[in-house]
Every structure is written in C-alpha cells, then in structure tokens.
N, C-alpha and C positions, 0 to 999 in steps of 0.2 A: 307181229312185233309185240313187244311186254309194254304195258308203259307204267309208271309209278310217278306218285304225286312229284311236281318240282320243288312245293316247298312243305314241308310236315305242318307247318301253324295252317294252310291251306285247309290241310286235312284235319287237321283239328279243330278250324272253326267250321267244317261241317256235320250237319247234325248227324249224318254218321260216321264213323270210324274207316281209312281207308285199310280195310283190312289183310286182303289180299289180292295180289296186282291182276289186270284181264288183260285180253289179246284184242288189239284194234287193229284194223286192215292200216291205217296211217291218217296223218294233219294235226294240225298246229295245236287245238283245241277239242278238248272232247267232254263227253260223259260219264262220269267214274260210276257204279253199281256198286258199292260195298258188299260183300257177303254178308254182311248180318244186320242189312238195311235194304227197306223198299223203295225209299227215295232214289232218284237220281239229283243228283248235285252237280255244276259244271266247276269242275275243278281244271286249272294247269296241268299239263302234262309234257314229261317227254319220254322220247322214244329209245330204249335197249334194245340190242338185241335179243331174243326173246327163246320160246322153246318153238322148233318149226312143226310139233304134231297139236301145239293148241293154236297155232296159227292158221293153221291148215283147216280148221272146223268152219272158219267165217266163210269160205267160200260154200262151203257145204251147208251152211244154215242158207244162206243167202238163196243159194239152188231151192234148196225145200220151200222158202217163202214163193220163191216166184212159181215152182209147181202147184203150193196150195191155191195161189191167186189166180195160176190160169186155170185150174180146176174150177173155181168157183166163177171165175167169169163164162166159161164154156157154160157150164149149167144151167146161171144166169141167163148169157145168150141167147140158150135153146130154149127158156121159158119164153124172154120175151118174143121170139121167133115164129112159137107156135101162139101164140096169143096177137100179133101184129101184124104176120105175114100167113102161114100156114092156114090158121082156120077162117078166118075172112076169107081170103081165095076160095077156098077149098066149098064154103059157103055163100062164094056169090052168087046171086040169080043167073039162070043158064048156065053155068058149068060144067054141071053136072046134072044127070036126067032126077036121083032124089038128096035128101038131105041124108039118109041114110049112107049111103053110098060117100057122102062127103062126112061124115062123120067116122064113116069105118078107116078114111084114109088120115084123120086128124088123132084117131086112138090106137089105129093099127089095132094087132089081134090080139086085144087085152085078155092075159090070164093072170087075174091076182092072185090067185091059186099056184101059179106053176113053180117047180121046183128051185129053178133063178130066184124068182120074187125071195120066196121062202129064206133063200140064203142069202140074199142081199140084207133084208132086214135082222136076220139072224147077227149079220154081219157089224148094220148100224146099234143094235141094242150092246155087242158085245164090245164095241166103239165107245158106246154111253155110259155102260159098265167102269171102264177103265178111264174114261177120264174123269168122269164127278163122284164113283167112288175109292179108286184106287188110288191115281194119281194124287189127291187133296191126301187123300195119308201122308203118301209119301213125301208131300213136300212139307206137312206139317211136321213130321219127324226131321227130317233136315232142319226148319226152322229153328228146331227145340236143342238139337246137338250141334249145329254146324257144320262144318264139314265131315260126311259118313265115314272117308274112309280114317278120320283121324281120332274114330269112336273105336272101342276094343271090340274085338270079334265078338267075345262072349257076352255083350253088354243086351240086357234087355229091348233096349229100343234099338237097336244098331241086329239083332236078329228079328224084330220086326219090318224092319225096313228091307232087310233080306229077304222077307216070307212075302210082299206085297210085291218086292221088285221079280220074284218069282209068278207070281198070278198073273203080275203085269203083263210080264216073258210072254204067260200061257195064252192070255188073252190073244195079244198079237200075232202069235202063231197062230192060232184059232182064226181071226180074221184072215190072216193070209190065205191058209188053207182055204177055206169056203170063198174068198176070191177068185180061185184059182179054179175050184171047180162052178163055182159060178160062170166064167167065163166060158169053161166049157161045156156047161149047158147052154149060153148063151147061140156059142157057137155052132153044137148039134141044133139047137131051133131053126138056126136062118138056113137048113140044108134044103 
C-alpha cells in the first residue's frame, strides 16, 4: 500500500520535507523516511491504494533480513559450538588415546592453502570492495541529485553513477561466480 501524509502542516512541521510517498505492508501509525532526509520522523498516515510492484518488494526485503540473520546466527552458532561443546569433548581426559588426534578432529584437515580457501576470501575482499568503496559512491551521488532516474542521461554525475552501478554489477557477478565454483570444489574435497 502507498501511504502519504494526512495532514501537509504535519509534514511541514517536520524537519524534513515529505517528499515522495513509500510502500508499508499496513497500520494506523507509521514512520515516514523523506527521500531527501535521514531522519525518521513519526508522522500520521493513511492508507491508498498503491502500485502492487513497489508493494511487492517489503516482502522480499523482509526475506533477505531474515536469511542475513539466520546466516549469521548459524555461524555464530557454529563458533560458540566449537568452543563450548566440540573441543572440551573432544579434549577431555580419556577420550581419546592423544590430544593430537583430539585436535585433528576439532580443525579437521586444515588447508589454508587450498583452492576453496583462496576463493572464499577472494570472495570476502571482493564483498569489501563493493560495499565501503563502491556502494558509499554510489549513495553519495543519489544524495547530491536525488532521485537518479529523474537526473538527464547525459548529465555528469547521472553517467557516473552509471559507471559504479556497472562495477557494482561486475563485482557481484564475480562473487557469484567464485561461489559457485567454490562450492564445487568444496564438494570434489568431501569425495
């Protein structure tokens, strides 16, 4: 659904401007975002009918939040896992005939070397590439124009923004790719 302010002095006694309207999944009260402010401000709202393809994105971000969060609590998990359950066991007296042998099973067959590693990290740097220095372009140029598509083709900043969302592209294809074959090297290792 669209919503826009109910009363304009609303929007005008907040310190930003409500500029143009966003899509909330629904309720009584919400938080407006202005396009050309970082504040949130809780303004009145109500409910239009809206455009159903910008509507359709909240459920789709909302997915992603919840994949980043169970990625990160897996990981999480598996740290405190091996650190709580894993190598205590694995190291307690009698267990096992040495520590070595408890050790080989809490690192498994570490090759920092191997071809995986290499492209996992390839993977993270080209991660850290695109988002501390691409992405900060790219939202400082929105900053500076406003909305990109409503900047002229030909416009300096509006063809820069173009050339970064281009690398940006490249980048993320590049991680996909070396995902993919990381994976399956992953997979020829465990044969």
């Amino acid at each position: 659904m669209l919503v826009r302010p109910v009363d304009n002095s609303l929007a005008s006694n907040a310190r930003c401007a409500a500029s143009e309207p966003f899509v909330i999944p629904s309720g009584a009260r919400v938080l407006h975002l202005a396009a050309n402010c970082r504040s949130l401000a809780p303004l009145g709202m109500t409910f239009i009918r809206g455009d159903a393809t910008r509507a359709s994105i909240i459920p789709l971000m909302s997915f992603l939040r919840f994949l980043m969060l169970l990625s990160l609590v897996v990981w999480l998990g598996g740290l405190i896992f091996l650190a709580f359950v894993e190598a205590p066991t694995a190291f307690s007296p009698g267990l096992l005939p040495t520590r070595h042998m408890a050790g080989s099973i809490t690192t498994g067959n570490a090759r920092p070397r191997a071809a995986r590693h290499l492209l996992i990290a390839l993977m993270l740097l080209l991660t850290v590439l695109s988002q501390y220095a691409i992405s900060p372009s790219m939202h400082a140029l929105r900053a500076e124009v406003g909305v990109i598509d409503n900047v002229p083709l030909d416009n300096p900043l509006h063809r820069e923004f173009d050339r970064l969302h281009v690398w940006s592209e490249k980048f993320e294809e590049a991680v996909l790719l070396l995902g993919l074959v990381a994976l399956y090297a992953t997979a020829q290792s465990l044969r």
